[in-house]
C-alpha positions in Angstrom: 55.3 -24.1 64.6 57.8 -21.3 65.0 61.0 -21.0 65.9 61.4 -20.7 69.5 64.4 -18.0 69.8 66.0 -17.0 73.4 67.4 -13.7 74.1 69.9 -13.1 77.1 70.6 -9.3 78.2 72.2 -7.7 81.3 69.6 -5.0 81.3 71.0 -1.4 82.6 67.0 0.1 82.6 65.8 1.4 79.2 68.2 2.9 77.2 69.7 2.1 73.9 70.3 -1.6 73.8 67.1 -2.2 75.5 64.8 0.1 73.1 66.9 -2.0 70.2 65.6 -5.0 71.3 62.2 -3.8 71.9 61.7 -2.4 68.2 63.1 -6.0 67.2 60.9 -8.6 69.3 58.0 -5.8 68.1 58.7 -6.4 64.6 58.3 -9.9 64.8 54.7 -11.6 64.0 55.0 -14.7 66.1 54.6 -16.8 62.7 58.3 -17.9 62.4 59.7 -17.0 65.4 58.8 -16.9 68.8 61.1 -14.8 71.0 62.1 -15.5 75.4 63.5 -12.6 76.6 66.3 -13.6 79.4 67.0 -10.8 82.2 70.0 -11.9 83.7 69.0 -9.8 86.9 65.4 -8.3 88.6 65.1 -4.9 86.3 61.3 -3.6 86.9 61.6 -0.7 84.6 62.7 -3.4 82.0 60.4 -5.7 82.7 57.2 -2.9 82.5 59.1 -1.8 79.2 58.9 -5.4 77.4 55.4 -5.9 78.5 53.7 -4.0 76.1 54.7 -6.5 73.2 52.3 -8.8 73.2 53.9 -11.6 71.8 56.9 -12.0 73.8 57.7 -14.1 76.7 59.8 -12.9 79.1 61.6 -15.0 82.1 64.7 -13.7 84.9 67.6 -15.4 85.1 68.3 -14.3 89.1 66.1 -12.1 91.4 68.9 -9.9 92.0 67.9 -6.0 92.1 71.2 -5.0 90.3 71.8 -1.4 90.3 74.1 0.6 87.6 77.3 0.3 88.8 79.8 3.3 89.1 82.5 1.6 87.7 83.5 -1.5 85.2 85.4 -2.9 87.9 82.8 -2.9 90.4 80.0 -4.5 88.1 82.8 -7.1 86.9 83.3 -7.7 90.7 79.6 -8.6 91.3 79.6 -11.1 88.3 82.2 -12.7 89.5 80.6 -13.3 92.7 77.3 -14.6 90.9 78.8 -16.2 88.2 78.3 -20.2 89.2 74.6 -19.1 89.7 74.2 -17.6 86.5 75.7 -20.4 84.7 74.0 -22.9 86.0 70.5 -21.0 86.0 71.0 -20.4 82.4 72.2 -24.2 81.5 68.6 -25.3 83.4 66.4 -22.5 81.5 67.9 -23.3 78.6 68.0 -27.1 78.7 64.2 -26.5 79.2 63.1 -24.1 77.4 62.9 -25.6 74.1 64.6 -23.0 72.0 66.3 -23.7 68.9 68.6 -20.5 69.3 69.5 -18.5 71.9 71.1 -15.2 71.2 73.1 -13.6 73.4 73.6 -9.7 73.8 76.7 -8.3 75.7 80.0 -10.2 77.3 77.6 -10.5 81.2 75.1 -12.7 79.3 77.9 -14.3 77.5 79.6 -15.3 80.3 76.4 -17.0 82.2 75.3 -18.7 78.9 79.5 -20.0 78.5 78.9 -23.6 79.3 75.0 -24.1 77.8 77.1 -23.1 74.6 79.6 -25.9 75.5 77.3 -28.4 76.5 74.0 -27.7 74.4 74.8 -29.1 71.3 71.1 -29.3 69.8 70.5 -25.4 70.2 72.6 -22.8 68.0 74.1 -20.0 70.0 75.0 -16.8 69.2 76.9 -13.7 70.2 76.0 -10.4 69.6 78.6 -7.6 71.1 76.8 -4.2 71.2 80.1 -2.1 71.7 83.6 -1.5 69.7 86.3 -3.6 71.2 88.7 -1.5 73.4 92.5 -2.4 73.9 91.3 -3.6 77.3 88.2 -6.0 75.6 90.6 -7.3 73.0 92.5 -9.5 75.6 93.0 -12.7 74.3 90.6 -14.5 77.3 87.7 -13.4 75.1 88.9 -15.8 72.3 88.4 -18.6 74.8 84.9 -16.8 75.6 83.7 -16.8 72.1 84.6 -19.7 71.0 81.6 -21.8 71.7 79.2 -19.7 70.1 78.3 -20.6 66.1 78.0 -17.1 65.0 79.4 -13.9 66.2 77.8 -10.7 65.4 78.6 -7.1 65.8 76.3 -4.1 65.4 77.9 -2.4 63.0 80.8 -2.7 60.9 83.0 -1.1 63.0 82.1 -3.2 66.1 82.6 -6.1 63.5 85.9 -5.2 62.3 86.9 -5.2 66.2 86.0 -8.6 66.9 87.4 -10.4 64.1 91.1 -10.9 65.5 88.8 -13.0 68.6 86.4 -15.0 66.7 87.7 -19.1 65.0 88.9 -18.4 61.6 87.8 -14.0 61.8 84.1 -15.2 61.0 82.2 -12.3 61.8 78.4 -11.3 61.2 77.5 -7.5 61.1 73.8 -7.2 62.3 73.3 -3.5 62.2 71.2 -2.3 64.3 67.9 -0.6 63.0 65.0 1.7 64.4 61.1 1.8 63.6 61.1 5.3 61.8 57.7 5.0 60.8 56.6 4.9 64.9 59.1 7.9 65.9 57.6 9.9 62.5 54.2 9.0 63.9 55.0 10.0 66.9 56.6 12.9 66.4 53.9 14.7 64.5 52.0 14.9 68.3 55.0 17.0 69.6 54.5 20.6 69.9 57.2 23.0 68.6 58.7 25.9 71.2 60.9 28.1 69.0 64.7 28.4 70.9 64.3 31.9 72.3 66.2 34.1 69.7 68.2 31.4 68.7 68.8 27.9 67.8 68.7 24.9 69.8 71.4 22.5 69.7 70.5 18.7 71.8 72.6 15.4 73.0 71.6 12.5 74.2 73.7 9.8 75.7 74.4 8.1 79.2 76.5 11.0 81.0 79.5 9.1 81.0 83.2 9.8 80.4 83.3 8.2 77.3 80.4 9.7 76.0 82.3 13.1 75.8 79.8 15.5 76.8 82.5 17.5 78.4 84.1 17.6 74.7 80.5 19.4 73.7 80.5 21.6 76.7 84.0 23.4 75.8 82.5 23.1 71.5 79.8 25.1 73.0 81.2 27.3 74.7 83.1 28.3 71.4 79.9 28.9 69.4 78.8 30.7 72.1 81.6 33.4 71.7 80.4 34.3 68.1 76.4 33.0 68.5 75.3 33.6 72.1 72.0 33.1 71.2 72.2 29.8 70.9 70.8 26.9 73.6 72.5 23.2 74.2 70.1 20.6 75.8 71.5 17.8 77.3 69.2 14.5 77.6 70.6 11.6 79.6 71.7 10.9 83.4 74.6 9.4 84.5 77.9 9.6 87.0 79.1 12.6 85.3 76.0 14.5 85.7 77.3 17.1 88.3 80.9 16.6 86.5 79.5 18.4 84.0 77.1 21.2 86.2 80.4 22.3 87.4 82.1 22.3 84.2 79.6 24.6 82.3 79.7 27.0 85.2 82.9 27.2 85.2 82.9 27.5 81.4 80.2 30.7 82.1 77.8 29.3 79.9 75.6 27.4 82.6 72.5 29.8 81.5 72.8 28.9 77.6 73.0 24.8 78.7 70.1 23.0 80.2 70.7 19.3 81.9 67.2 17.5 81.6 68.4 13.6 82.4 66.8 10.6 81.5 63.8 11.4 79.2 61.6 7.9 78.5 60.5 9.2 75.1 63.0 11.8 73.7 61.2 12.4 70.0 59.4 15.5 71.1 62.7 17.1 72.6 64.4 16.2 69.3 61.5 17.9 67.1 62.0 20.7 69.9 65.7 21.1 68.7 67.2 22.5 65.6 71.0 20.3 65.0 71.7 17.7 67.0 75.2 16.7 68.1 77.1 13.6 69.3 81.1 13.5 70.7 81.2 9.9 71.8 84.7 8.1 71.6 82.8 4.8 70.6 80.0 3.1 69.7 78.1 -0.3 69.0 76.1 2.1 66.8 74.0 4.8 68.2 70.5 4.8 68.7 70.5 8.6 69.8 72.5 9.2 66.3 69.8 6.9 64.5 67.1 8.8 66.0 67.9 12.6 65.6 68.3 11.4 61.4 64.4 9.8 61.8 63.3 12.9 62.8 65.4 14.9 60.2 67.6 17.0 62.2 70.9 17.5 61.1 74.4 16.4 62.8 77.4 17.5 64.0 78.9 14.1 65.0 82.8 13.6 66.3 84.2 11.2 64.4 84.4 7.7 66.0 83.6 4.0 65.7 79.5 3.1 65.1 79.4 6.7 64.8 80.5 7.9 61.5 79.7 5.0 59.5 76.0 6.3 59.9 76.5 9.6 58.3 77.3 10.6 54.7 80.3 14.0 55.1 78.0 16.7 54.1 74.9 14.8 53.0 73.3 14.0 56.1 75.4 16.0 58.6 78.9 17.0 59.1 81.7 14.8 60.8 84.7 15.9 62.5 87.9 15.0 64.1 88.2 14.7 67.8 90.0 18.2 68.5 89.4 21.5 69.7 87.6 23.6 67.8 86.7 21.1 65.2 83.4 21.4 65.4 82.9 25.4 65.6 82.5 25.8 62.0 80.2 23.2 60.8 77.8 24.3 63.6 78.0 28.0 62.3 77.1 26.9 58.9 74.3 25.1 60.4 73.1 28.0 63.0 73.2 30.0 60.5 71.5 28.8 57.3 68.4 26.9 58.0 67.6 25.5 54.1 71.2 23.7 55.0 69.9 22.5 58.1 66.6 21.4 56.4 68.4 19.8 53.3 70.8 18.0 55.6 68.0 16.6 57.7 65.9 15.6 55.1 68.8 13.3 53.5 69.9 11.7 57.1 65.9 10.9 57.4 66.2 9.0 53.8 68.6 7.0 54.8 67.7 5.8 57.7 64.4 4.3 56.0 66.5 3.1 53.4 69.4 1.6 55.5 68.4 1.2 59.0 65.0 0.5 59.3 63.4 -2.5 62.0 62.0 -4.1 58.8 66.0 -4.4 57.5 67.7 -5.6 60.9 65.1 -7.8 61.7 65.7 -9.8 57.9 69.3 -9.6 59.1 68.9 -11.5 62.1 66.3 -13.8 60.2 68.9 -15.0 57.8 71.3 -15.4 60.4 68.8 -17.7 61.6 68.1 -19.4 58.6 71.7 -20.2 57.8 72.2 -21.4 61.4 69.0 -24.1 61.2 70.2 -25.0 57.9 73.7 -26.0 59.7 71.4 -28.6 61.9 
């Protein structure tokens, strides 16, 4: 019989965390381990997304149509309210469910599966935090939060490293994350080129939020543009800072050279439509978007930054850069310029993605996590 494993997310639609967990459940044959998938809250898009694996089962926690909320404050505000709910749906679900493990992804999920941790002795719990502890997230109340759980996991090593000054005795796991490069390959062989229009094509994709720093590319840009105005910077991704950042480029003069195309489902053909991609987020988990512009062998210009930088190689697989003006100007000349850098560049990020971060090698993570846990029965 396998395993039965739970999963516990506060969902935000599909986007990075959820795709993660997607190529993960995918990976898995049913043989060993059979995977629940916990919404905490009613997420249709979510819920469409998961479908298409097969083999997993997937249950809500509360039929509550939560939206993305504009602020931290406001969507801490709501869990508060529906916390006693949440716990005790999970405690039920859980206590029933027969699972042997329940992971949990994200401090929401943590927080409604608090006391089944307590009070669930038989089951193994773990913590997975997708993010890179903030002065604000390294309050002491989250050593109380984590302390029931048996393993705590970050996604990378720098979300590691933040969480082990909260976890019993600085015991941390690093499961980094991983992506299915042989799918996006696959995929990405059915895109169709359209050559940048005298120029090359720069792209970023990320949630438009402050800490994203798109408005950190947008003033980059406008740089390169002074000494390569033939050059193009797509934006993928929606967000509250979406007509933050209209006004900003038009303002900047270069709204004609920038196009914002939001939320794109399937972003491998935009990437194999662009020529460099390029990432200014203050901090990670570890990015998918990062993850996937190496798959498909474009080169980076990447700010420097936690579960950021630790996926790159400084002038192997793409260029990193300190968080200042002008900073990345130059590398993105080099790269605009010389195309057999930009192709050698690629071509080395690709490798090491298949050799470091495939769904093959963070699914055996996970699996010895779980095999050291059952041991500890």
């Amino acid at each position: 019989m396998p395993v039965s494993i739970a999963h516990v997310l506060r969902t935000y639609g599909v986007h990075g965390g959820e795709r993660q967990l997607a190529r993960l459940f995918a990976a898995e044959d049913g043989v060993n381990y059979q995977n629940t998938f916990y919404s905490l809250y009613d997420n249709p898009d979510c819920t469409a997304y998961f479908a298409r694996i097969p083999q997993l089962r997937q249950r809500m926690v509360f039929p509550f149509r939560a939206p993305v909320f504009p602020s931290l404050r406001s969507e801490m505000l709501v869990l508060l309210a529906l916390l006693p709910i949440l716990q005790l749906r999970m405690l039920w679900l859980l206590a029933t469910g027969g699972h042997r493990i329940c992971v949990v992804h994200g401090v929401q999920a943590a927080a409604a599966c608090w006391p089944a941790a307590w009070l669930l002795r038989g089951m193994k719990f773990v913590y997975v935090h997708r993010g890179t502890k903030s002065e604000a997230g390294s309050h002491p109340i989250f050593k109380l939060l984590y302390r029931p759980f048996d393993a705590v996991a970050g996604v990378s090593v720098a979300t590691a490293d933040s969480l082990t000054s909260l976890v019993r005795r600085g015991e941390v796991v690093t499961l980094e994350n991983g992506i299915d490069w042989q799918a996006f390959v696959a995929a990405a062989e059915r895109c169709e080129r359209t050559p940048a229009a005298g120029g090359v094509r720069l792209i970023s994709s990320a949630r438009l939020l402050k800490h994203k720093a798109q408005a950190f590319l947008l003033d980059e840009f406008a740089r390169v543009l002074q000494q390569r105005p033939s050059a193009e910077l797509i934006i993928a991704g929606d967000g509250p800072e979406h007509q933050n950042l209209i006004n900003q480029a038009a303002k900047l003069g270069i709204n004609e050279k920038v196009r914002f195309i939001g939320h794109v489902p399937d972003i491998t053909c935009r990437l194999v439509d662009s020529d460099i991609f390029v990432h200014a987020s203050e901090i990670e988990g570890m990015s998918n978007a990062v993850l996937e512009a190496m798959t498909l062998g474009l080169p980076s210009v990447v700010v420097d930054a936690p579960g950021v930088t630790e996926c790159h190689r400084e002038g192997e697989t793409g260029f990193i850069v300190e968080r200042r003006p002008g900073a990345m100007v130059d590398p993105l000349l080099k790269l605009i310029d010389d195309i057999n850098l930009r192709r050698k560049l690629g071509a080395a990020a690709r490798l090491r993605v298949e050799r470091e971060y495939s769904t093959e090698a963070n699914a055996a993570r996970y699996h010895a996590l779980f095999r050291r846990l059952l041991a500890d029965s």
